[in-house]
C-alpha positions in Angstrom: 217.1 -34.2 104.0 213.8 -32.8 105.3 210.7 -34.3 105.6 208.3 -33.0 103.1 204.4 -33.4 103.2 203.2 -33.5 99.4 199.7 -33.2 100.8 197.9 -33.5 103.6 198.5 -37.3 104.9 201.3 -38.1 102.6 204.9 -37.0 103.6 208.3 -37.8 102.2 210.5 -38.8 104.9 213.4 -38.2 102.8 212.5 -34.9 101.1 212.1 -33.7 97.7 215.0 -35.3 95.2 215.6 -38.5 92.6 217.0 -42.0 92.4 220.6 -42.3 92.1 221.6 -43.3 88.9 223.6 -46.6 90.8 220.4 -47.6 92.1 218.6 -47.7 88.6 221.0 -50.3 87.7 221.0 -51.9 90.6 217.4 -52.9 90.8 214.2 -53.4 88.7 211.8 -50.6 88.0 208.9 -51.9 90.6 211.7 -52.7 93.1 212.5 -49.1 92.8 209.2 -47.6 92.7 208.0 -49.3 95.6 211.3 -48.5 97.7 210.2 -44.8 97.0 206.8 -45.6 98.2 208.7 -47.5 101.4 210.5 -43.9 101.7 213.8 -45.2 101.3 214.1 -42.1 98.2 213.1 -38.6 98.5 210.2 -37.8 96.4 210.0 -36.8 92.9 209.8 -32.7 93.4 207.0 -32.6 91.2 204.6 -34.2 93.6 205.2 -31.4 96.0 204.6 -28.7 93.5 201.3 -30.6 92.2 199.9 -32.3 95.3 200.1 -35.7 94.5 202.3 -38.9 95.2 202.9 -42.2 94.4 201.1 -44.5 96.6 201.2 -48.4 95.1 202.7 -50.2 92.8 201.9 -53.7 91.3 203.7 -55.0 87.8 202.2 -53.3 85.1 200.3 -51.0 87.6 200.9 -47.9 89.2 198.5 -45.5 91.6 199.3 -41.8 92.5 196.7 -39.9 94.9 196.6 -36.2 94.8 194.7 -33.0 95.8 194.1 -30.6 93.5 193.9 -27.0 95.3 193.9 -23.4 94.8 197.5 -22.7 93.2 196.4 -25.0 90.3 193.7 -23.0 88.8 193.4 -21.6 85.8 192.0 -17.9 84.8 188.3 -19.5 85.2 189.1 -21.2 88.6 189.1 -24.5 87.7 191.9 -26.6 88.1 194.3 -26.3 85.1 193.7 -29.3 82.9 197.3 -29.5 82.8 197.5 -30.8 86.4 195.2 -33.6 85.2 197.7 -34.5 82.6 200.7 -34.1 84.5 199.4 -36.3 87.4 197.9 -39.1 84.7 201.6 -38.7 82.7 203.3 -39.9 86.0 200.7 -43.1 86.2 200.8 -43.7 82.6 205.0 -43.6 82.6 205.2 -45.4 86.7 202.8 -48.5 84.9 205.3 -48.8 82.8 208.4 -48.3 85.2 207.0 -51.3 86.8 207.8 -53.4 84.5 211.4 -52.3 83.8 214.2 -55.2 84.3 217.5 -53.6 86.1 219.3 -51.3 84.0 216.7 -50.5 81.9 214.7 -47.1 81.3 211.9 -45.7 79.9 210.9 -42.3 78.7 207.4 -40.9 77.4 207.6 -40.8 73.6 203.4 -39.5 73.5 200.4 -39.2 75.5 196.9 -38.0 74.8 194.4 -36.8 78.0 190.9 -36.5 77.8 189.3 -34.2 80.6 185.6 -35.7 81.2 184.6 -33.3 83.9 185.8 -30.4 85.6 188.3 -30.7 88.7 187.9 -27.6 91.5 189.6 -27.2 94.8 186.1 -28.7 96.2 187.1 -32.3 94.3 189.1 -33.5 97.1 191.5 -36.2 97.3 191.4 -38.1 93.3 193.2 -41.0 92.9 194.6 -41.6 89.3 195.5 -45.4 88.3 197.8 -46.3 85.2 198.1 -49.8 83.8 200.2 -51.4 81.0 198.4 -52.4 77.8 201.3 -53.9 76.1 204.9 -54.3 76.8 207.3 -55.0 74.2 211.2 -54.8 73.8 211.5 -51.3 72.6 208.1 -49.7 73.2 205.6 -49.5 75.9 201.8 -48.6 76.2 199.9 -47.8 79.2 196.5 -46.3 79.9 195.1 -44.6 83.2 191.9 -43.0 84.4 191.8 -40.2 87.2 188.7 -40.7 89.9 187.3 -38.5 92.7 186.0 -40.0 96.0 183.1 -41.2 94.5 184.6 -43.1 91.4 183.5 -41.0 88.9 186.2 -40.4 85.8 187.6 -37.1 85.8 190.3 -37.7 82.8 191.5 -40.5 80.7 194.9 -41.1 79.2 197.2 -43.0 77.2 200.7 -43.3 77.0 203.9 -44.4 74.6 207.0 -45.0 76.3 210.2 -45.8 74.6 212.9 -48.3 76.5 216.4 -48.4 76.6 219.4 -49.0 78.6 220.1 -47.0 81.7 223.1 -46.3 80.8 222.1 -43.8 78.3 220.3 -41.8 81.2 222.2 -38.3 81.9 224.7 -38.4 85.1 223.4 -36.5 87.8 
């Protein structure tokens, strides 16, 4: 694999890929997470598409940093409130990853973003932080906000995750 640098500062020793499906069952969701974080996985190939990465993990906790640039704007030229939501998404869903037992999964059942203020290519470095609300046997909700430098919110979101076995998880 080939080193990959998501943005500036933050590089992917192992390139751009996913966790093996033997690995999900082998460990818990924050063990994994924070594995990826040790770059002992390749990055999800999303963050190097949208400029941002995961960067810590606690149970029930999740942060992603990012840099929103030039090839996410929209006809305007701001930054497509889609990155926003895609970048929050990964915090909302990681929260709850956190909290996964080995051999359990999660996928996002809903979410709902609210964009507070405009993100431009002169925003800089945001850093987006999702948190569980409540974790039950079948269902999962998280929440997250999205910050520049300064701390000032940028977007809000909230999340519903469904869990289930691993097992039921495509083979790769």
């Amino acid at each position: 694999m080939t080193e990959v640098e998501l943005f500036p500062g933050y590089v992917s020793p192992l390139g751009l890929g996913s966790i093996p499906l033997d690995e999900v069952l082998q460990y818990t969701g924050i063990e994994l997470l924070q594995r990826l974080i040790d770059g002992l996985y390749p990055a999800p190939s999303i963050g190097a598409r949208m400029n941002f990465g995961l960067s810590e993990v606690g149970e029930g906790r999740a942060v992603f940093r990012g840099l929103p640039g030039e090839r996410h704007l929209n006809p305007l030229g701001s930054v497509h409130g889609g990155w926003a939501a895609t970048i929050l998404d990964s915090a909302l869903g990681c929260a709850v990853h956190t909290t996964m037992a080995k051999g359990e999964a999660y996928t996002t059942v809903e979410f709902k973003v609210n964009l507070m203020r405009p993100i431009t290519p002169r925003t800089g470095e945001v850093v987006c932080e999702g948190r569980v609300i409540n974790r039950g046997r079948t269902i999962a909700v998280s929440e997250a906000t999205l910050k520049d430098k300064d701390g000032k919110l940028l977007a809000f979101g909230t999340e519903t995750c469904s869990i289930f076995p691993a097992t039921n998880l495509a083979p790769r």
